[in-house]
C-alpha positions in Angstrom: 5.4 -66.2 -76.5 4.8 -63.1 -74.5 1.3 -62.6 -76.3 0.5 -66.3 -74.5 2.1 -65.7 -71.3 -0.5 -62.4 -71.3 -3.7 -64.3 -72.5 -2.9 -67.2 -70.0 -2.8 -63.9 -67.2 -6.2 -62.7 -68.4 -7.5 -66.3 -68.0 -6.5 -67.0 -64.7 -7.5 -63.8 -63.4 -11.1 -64.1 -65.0 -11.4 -67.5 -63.5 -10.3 -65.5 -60.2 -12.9 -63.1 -60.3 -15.9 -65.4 -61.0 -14.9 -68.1 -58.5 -17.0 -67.0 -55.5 -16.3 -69.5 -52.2 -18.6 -69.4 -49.8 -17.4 -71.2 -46.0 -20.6 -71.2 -44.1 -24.3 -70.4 -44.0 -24.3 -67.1 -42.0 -22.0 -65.9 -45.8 -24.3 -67.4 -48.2 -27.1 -65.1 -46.5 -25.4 -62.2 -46.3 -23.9 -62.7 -50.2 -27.7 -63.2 -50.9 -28.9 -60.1 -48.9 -26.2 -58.4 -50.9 -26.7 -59.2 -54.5 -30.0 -60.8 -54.8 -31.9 -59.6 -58.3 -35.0 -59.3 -56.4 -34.1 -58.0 -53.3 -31.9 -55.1 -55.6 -34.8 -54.9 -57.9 -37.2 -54.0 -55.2 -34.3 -51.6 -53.6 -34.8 -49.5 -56.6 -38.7 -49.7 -56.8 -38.3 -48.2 -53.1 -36.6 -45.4 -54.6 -38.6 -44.7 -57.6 -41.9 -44.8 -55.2 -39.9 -42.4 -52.4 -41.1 -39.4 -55.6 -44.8 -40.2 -54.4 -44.4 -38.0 -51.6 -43.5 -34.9 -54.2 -46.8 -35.7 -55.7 -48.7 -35.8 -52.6 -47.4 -32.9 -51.4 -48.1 -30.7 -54.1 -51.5 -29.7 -53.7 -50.6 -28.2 -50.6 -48.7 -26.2 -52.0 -49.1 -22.9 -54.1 -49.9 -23.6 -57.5 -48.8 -20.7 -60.5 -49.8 -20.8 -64.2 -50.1 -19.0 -67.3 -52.8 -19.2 -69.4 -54.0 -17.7 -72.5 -57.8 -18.2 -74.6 -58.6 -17.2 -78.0 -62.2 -16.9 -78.4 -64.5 -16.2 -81.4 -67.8 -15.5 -81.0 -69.9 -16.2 -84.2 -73.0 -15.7 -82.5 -73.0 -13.1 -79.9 -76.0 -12.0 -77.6 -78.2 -9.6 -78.5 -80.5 -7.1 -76.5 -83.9 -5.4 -77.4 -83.9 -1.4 -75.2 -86.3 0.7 -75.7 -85.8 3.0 -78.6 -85.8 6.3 -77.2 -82.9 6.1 -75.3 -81.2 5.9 -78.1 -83.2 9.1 -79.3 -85.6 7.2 -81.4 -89.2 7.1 -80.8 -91.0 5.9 -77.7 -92.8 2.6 -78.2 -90.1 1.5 -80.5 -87.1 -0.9 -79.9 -83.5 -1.7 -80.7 -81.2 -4.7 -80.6 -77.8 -3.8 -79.2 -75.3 -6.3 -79.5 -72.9 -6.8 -76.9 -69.1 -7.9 -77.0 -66.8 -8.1 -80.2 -66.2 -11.7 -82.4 -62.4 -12.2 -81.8 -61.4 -12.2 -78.1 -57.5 -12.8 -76.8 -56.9 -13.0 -73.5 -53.6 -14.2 -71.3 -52.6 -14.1 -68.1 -51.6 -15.4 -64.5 -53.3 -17.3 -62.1 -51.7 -17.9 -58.6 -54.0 -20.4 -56.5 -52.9 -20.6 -52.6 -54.7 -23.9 -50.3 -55.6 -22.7 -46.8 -57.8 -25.5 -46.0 -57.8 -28.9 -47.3 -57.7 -31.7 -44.8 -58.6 -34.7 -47.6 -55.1 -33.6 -49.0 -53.1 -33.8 -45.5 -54.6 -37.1 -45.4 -52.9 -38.5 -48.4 -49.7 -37.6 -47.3 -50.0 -39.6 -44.5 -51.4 -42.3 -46.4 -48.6 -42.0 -48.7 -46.1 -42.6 -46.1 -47.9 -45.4 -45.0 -47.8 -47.2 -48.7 -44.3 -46.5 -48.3 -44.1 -48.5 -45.1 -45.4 -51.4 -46.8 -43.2 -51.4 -49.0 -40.5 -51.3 -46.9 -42.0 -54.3 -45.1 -42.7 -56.1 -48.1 -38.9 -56.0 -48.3 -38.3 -57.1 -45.3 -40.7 -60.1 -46.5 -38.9 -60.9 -49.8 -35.5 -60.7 -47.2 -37.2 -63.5 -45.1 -38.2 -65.7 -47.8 -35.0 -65.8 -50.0 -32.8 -66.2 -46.7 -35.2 -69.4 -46.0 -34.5 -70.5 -49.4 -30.9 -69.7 -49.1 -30.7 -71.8 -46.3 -32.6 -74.6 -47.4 -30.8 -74.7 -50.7 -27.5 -74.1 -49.1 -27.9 -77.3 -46.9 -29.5 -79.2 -49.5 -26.8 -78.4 -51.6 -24.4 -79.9 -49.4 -26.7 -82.9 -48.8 -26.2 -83.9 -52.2 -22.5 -83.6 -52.1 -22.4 -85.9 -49.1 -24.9 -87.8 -50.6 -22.6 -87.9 -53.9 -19.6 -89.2 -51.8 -21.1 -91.8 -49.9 -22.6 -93.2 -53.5 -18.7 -93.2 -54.6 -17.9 -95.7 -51.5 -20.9 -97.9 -52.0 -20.5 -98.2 -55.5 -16.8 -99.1 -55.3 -18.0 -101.8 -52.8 -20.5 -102.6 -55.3 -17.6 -103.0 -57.8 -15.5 -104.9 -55.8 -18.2 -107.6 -55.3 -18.9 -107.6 -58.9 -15.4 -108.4 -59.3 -15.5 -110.9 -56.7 -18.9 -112.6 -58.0 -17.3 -112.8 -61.6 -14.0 -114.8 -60.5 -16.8 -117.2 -59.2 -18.7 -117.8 -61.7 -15.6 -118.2 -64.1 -14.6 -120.8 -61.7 -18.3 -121.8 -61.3 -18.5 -121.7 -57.8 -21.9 -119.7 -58.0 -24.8 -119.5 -60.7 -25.4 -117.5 -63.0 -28.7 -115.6 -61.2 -26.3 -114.9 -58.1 -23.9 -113.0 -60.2 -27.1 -111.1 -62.2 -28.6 -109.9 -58.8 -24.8 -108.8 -57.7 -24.5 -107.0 -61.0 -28.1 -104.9 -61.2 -27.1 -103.5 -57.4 -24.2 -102.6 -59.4 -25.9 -100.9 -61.8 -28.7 -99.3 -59.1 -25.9 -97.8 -57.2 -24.5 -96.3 -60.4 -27.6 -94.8 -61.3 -28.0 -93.7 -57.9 -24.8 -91.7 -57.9 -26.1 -90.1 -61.5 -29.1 -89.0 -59.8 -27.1 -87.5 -56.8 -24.9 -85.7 -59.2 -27.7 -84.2 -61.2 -29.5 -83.6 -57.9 -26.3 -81.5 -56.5 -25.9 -79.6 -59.9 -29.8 -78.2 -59.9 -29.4 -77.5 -56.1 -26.1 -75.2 -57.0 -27.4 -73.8 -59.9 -30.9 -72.2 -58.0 -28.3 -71.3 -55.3 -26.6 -68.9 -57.8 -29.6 -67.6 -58.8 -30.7 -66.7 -55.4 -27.0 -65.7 -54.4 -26.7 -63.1 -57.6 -24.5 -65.3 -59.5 -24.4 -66.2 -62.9 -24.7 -70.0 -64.1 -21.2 -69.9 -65.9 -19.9 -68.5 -63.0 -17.6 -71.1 -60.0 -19.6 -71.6 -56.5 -17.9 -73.6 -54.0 -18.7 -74.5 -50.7 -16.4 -75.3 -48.1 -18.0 -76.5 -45.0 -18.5 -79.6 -44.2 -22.0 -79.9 -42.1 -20.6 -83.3 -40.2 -18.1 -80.6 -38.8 -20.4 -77.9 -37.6 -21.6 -78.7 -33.9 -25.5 -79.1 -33.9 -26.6 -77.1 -30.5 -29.4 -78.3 -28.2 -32.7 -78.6 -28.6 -35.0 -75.4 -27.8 -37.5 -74.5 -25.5 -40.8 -73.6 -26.0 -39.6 -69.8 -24.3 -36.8 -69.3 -26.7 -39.1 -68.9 -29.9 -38.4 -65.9 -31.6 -39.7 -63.2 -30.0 -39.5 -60.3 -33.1 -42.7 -60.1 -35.0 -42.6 -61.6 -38.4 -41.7 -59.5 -41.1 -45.3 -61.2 -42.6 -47.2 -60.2 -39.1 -45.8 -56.5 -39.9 -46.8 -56.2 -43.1 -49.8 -57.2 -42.3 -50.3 -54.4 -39.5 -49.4 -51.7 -41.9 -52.1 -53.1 -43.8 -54.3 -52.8 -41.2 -52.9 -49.0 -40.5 -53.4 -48.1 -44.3 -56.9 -49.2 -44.0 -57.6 -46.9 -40.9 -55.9 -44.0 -43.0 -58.3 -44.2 -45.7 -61.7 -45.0 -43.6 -60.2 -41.5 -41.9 -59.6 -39.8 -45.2 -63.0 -40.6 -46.8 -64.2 -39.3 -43.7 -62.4 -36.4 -44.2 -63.9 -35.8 -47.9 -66.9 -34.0 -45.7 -64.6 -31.2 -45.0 -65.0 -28.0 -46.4 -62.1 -26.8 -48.0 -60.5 -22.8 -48.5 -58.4 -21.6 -51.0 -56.8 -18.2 -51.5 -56.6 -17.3 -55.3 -55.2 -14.2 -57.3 -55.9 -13.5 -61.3 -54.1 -10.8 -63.6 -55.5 -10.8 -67.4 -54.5 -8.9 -70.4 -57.6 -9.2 -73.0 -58.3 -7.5 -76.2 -61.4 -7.6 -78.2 -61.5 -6.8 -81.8 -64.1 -6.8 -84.3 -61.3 -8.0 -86.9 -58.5 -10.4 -86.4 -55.8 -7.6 -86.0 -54.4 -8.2 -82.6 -51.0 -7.0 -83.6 -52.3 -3.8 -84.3 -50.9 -1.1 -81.6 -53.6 1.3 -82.5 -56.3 -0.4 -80.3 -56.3 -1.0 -76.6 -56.0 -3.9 -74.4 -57.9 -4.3 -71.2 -56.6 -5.3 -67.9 -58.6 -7.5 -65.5 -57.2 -8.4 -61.4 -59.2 -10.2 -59.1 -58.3 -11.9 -55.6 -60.2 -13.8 -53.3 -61.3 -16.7 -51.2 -62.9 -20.0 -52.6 -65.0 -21.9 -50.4 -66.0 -25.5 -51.0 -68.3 -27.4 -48.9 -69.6 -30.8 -50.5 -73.3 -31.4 -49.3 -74.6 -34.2 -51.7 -72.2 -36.2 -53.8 -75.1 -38.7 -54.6 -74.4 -41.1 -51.9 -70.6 -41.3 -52.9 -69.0 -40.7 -50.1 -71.2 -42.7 -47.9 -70.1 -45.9 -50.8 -66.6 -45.1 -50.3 -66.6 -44.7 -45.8 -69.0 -48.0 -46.2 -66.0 -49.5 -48.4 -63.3 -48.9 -46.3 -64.9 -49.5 -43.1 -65.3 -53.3 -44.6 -61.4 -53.4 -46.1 -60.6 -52.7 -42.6 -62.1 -55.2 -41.2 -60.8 -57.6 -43.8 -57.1 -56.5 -43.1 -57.9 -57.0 -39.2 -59.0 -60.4 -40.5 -56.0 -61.0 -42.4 -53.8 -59.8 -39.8 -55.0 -62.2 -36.9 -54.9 -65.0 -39.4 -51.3 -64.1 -40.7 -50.3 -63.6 -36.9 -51.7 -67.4 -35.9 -50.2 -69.0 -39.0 -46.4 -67.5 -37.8 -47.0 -68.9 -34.5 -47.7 -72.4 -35.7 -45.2 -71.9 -38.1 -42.5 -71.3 -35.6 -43.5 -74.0 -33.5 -43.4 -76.2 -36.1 -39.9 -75.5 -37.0 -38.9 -75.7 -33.3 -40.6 -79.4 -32.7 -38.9 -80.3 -36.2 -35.6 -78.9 -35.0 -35.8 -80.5 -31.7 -36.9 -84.1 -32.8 -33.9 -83.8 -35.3 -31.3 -82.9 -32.3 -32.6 -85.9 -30.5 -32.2 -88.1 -33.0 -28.9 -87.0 -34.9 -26.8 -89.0 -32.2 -28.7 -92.0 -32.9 -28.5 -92.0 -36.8 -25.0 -91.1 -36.4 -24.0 -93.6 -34.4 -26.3 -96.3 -36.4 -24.6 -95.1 -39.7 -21.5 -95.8 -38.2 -22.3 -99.6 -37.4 -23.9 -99.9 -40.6 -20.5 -99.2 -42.4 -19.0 -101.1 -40.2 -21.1 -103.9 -40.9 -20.9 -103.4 -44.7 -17.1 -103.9 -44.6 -17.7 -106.9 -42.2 -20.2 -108.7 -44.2 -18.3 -108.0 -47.6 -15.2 -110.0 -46.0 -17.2 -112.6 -45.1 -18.9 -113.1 -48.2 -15.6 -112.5 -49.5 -14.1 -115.6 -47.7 -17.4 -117.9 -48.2 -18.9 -117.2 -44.6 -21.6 -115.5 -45.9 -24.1 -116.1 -48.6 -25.2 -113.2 -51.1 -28.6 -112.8 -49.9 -27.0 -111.9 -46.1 -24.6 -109.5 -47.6 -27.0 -108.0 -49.4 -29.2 -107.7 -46.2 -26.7 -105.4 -44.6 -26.0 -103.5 -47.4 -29.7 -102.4 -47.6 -29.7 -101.4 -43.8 -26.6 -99.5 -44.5 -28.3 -97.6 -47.3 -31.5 -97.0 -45.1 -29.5 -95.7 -42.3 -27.2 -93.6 -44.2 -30.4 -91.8 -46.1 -31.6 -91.4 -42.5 -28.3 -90.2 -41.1 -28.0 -87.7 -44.1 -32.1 -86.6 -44.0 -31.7 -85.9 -40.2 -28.1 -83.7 -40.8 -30.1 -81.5 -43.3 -33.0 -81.0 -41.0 -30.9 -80.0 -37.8 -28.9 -77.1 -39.4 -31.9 -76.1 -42.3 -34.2 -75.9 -38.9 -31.6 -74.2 -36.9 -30.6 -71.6 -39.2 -34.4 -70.5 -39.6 -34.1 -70.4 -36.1 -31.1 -68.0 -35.7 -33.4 -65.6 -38.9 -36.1 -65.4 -36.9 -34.2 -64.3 -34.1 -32.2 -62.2 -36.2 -29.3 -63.9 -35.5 
């Protein structure tokens, strides 16, 4: 018995911890922002590109390494002097050879960059790439809280949808019911009870389609909100609840550049930074460098031999590097850039027009939808009201099918329209309050 009571503990606080309810809007976008895959996918992309600027950095800084060569000269040059400096006889020569066959040398090699301006310039392009990735973020924010949103609302479209196909199709039942006690008693014909039955049946099949509807809208909901598909989602707002606002002038548009408009400017930034850098590849660059070898030369592999010497070589200097002719490479690469510049500017006017219209559209589609929620509201309301009306009429003999079924198809239109308009007025609004980052 206690072995139940403990399983039926672990149950009910599993079902506890994946039950997630969500009350408004403003929640569902900040549970998104939260625990997104993508947005949490690209948080750690961020982080893995932040080591970029370790490898940019580097070769400004000094570089150290050790180094060893093992060399082994089969064939190694030979010199004809004159013979008698040797002591032999004048007019005659001799070849001297010159080096040993088995060379080992190791040492250190310390390099130190005084001057490199292409280099400088990377790091600054670096940070730039870094920017755009931070607005791309800010991008992939924007577009899953618009999705959020829509699905959100959509979500509870359906289940309002879903609720209002429960009440028409119980009316539907009830006048099946009533069209089958006449016929029975013969009172109508047969096609009269048919027609009643198949808007039975439509309105049936209507609510299946609402149901499935509401079920795929909740499901990409808990996608986009982190969630799993076993796991509970339930929303408890109720949009015929939440006061709609006022409509929007043309001077309260959002004001904050989109985060599309900024990523395109850091585009266009990027761009300038690597016209500048190939500009920079002209540059001469300096370098400070030290050298320390060890080397041994033997005329049989016996370096382990303590007998024989090894020779130590130092050098420091200065290495200058001035590029004169690359073959017309870096005038390719300045010509290159130059014309991605010019395509970002492009893009970036284009990007900054398309938000603009965008916005406005949103605003005239927002306002239109204020106007007439009132009206569809108050037409949904006669249009029950009507419904109910007609059916006791019909019910009492005052009304033939064909006029019931009139007003039943005006109620439908104006309840679609009623529930259509509702979506649009808080979808429309709540991109609104993004954009203004509300």
């Amino acid at each position: 018995m206690n072995r139940l009571i403990l399983i039926g503990l672990v149950l009910c606080s599993y079902n506890v911890r994946c039950q997630t309810i969500v009350s408004s809007v403003q929640e569902a976008l900040e549970l998104a922002h939260r625990s997104n895959p993508e947005l949490r996918n690209a948080q750690q992309n961020r982080q893995a590109q932040e080591q970029q600027r370790r490898a940019t950095r580097a070769p400004l800084l000094p570089q150290a390494r050790f180094f060893t060569n093992f060399d082994y000269n089969y064939a190694l040059p030979v010199q004809l002097v004159p013979a008698e400096f040797l002591g032999g006889q004048p007019g005659e020569f001799r070849s001297l050879r010159f080096g040993l066959p088995y060379v080992l040398a190791s040492g250190v090699e310390v390099t130190v960059p005084v001057i490199n301006r292409p280099a400088r310039a990377d790091q600054g392009i670096t940070e730039q790439n870094l920017r755009i990735t931070d607005n791309q973020m800010l991008v992939l924010q924007d577009e899953i809280s618009t999705q959020t949103a829509r699905l959100y609302h959509a979500t509870l479209l359906t289940r309002s949808a879903i609720s209002l196909t429960q009440k028409n199709l119980s009316a539907a039942d009830t006048l099946t019911q009533i069209a089958r006690d006449r016929l029975d008693k013969g009172i109508i014909e047969p096609l009269e009870y048919n027609r009643i039955r198949a808007v039975q049946l439509t309105t049936a099949d209507v609510l299946y389609q609402n149901e499935l509807a509401y079920v795929r809208n909740l499901n990409q909901l808990k996608l986009l909100l982190g969630l799993a598909p076993s796991d509970s989602l339930m929303l408890s707002e109720d949009l015929a609840n939440r006061p709609a606002g006022g409509p929007v002038p043309a001077s309260d548009l959002p004001r904050l550049e989109r985060p599309q408009v900024t990523l395109e400017q850091s585009r266009v930034e990027l761009s300038k930074r690597q016209l500048n850098r190939e500009r920079l590849q002209r540059w001469p660059t300096l370098s400070a460098y030290g050298r320390f070898t060890e080397q041994a030369q033997r005329n049989a592999f016996n370096f382990l031999s303590t007998n024989q010497p090894w020779y130590q070589i130092g050098v420091a200097g200065l290495q200058f590097n001035w590029p004169i002719y690359s073959g017309g490479l870096r005038t390719s690469n300045i010509t290159r850039a130059r014309l991605q510049l010019k395509a970002a500017e492009t893009a970036l006017a284009y990007e900054r027009n398309k938000q603009q219209t965008d916005n406005e559209d949103i605003r005239n589609t927002y306002n239109q939808a204020i106007r007439s929620l009132d009206l569809n509201r108050q037409n949904y309301e006669l249009s029950r009201q009507n419904v109910q009306i007609a059916l006791i009429k019909y019910r009492s003999g005052l009304f033939a099918y064909d006029q019931y079924l009139n007003v039943f198809n005006e109620a439908l239109t104006a309840q679609n329209r009623y529930l259509n308009n509702l979506s649009n007025v808080f979808i429309n609004q709540t991109i609104l309050q993004i954009r203004n980052g509300q």
